[in-house]
N, C-alpha and C positions, 0 to 999 in steps of 0.2 A: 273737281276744282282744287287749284293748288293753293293749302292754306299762304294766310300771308306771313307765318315763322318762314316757311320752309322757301317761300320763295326769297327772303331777306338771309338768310342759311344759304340758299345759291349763289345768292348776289355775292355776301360778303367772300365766299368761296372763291369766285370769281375774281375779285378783285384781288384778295393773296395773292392767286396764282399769276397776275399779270405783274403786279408789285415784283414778286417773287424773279420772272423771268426779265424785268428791266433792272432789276440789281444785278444779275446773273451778264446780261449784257455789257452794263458800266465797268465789272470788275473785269470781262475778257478785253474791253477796249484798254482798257489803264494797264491792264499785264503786254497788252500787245504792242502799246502806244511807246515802249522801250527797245521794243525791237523797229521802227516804222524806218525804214530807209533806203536808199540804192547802195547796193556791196559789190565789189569788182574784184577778181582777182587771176589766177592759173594756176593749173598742178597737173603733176602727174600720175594719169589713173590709169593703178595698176591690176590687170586683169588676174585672172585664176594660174594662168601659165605663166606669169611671172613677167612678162613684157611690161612696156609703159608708153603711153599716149598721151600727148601732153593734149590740156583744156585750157580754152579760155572759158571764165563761168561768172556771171551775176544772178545778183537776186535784188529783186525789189519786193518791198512788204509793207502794206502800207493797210491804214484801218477802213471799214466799211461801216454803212448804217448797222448792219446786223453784227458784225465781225472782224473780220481781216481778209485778205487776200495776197495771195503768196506768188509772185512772177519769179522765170525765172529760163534765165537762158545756158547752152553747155555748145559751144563752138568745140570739136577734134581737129585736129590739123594732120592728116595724112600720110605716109614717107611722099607721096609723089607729090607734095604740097596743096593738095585740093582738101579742103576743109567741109565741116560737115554740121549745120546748127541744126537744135532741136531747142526747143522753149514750151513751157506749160504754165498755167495758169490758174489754180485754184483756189474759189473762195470756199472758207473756214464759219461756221456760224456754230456758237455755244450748244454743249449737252448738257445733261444736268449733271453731267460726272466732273464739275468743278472745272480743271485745267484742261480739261480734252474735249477738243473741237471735233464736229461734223464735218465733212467736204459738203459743199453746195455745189457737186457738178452740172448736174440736168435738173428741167421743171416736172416734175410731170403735169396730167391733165386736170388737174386742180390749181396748177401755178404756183405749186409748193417747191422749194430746193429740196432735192432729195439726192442719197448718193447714188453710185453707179450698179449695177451688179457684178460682182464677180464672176458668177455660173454663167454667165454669158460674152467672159475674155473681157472685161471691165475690169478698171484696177477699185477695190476698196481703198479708199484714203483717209486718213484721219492724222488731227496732231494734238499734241498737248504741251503745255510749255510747264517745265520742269525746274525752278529756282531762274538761271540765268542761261538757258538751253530750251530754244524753242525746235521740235521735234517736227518732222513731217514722216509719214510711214504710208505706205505703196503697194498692198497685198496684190497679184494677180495669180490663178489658179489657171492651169492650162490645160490644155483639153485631155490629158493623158491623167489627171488628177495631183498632175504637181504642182510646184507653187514655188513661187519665188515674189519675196519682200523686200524692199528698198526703204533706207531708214536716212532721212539727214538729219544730223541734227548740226544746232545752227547754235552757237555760243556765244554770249554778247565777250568781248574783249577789247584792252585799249585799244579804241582806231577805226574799231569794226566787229567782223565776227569769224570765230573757227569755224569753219567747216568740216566734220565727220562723216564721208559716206559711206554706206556698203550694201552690195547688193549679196542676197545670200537667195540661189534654188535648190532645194531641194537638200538644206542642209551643208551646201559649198559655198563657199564664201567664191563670188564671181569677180568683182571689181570692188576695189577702196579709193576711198581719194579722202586726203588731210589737205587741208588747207587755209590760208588766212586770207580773207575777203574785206578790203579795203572799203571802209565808208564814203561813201563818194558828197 
C-alpha cells in the first residue's frame, strides 16, 4: 500500500508538471501571437546553376489551442507560362527546449501528435523563434544516406516579414530566395 506522504509527493509532482507545461504553452502562444498573420509577396528563386524562377509565395500563421500552425503556399510560373503550386501545412506545439517547437504532423495509435520519420523519406520539421525571426527547418535523408535541409526563416519587419530561404543537400547550397512578404 502506498503511504499517504508518498502519494501527496505524486500528486504535488503532478501538478508542477502540468503548472509547468501550461506556462510553457502561454509563453509559445504570446511569442507567436506577433507573428499571427497572412503575408504575400514574390521573388526570384535562384537555383544552384545560377538561373532564376520567379514565385508567387504566402504564409499564413496563426495560433492553436496547443501552439501555432504555419501555412503556406509557393506558385513557379514556367517559360511556357504554365505555373506550378505546392502548399503545406504544419502545426508546431511547445518542447521543453524553451523557443523550439515540435512539428505535429501525424497521430499515431494513441492519438498523440507525433513527428514524421525521416528513415522512412519523411521530412524532420521543427522551428524555433529566435528574438524577432521565427525559423522553420525541413531535414529529409534520402535513400542513398544524403540529406538535404530547408531552413526559412521569417523576420517580423515594418509591413510584414523577410523572408530568408535556403535549401542546402548534401552540403550545396540548392536554391535561395530573399524576400519581403506584405502583411495582408
Amino acid at each position: 500500500m502506498i503511504s499517504d506522504h508518498r502519494m501527496l509527493s505524486w500528486f504535488a509532482a503532478r501538478m508542477v508538471l502540468a503548472v509547468g507545461l501550461m506556462v510553457c504553452a502561454t509563453l509559445a502562444q504570446a511569442d507567436i501571437a506577433r507573428f499571427v498573420g497572412s503575408y504575400e509577396g514574390s521573388a526570384a528563386v535562384k537555383s544552384a546553376d545560377g538561373s532564376k524562377r520567379q514565385r508567387d509565395m504566402s504564409v499564413q500563421i496563426f495560433e492553436t489551442d496547443d501552439g501555432f500552425k504555419v501555412n503556406w503556399t509557393s506558385t513557379t510560373y514556367r517559360p511556357d507560362g504554365s505555373s506550378k503550386e505546392k502548399s503545406y501545412s504544419i502545426e508546431f506545439v511547445p518542447s521543453d527546449r524553451g523557443d523550439v517547437f515540435a512539428s505535429a504532423m501525424k497521430r499515431n495509435v494513441f492519438g498523440h501528435d507525433v513527428q514524421l520519420d525521416p528513415m522512412k523519406g519523411e521530412p524532420y520539421v521543427w522551428s524555433r523563434i529566435d528574438g524577432d525571426t521565427l525559423s522553420v527547418y525541413s531535414l529529409f535523408v534520402a535513400e542513398d544516406g544524403g540529406y538535404e535541409i530547408q531552413q526559412f526563416n521569417r523576420t517580423l519587419a515594418d509591413g510584414g516579414l523577410q523572408l530568408e530561404y535556403q535549401s542546402v543537400r548534401n552540403g550545396t547550397i540548392q536554391r535561395t530566395v530573399s524576400t519581403f512578404l506584405e502583411k495582408q
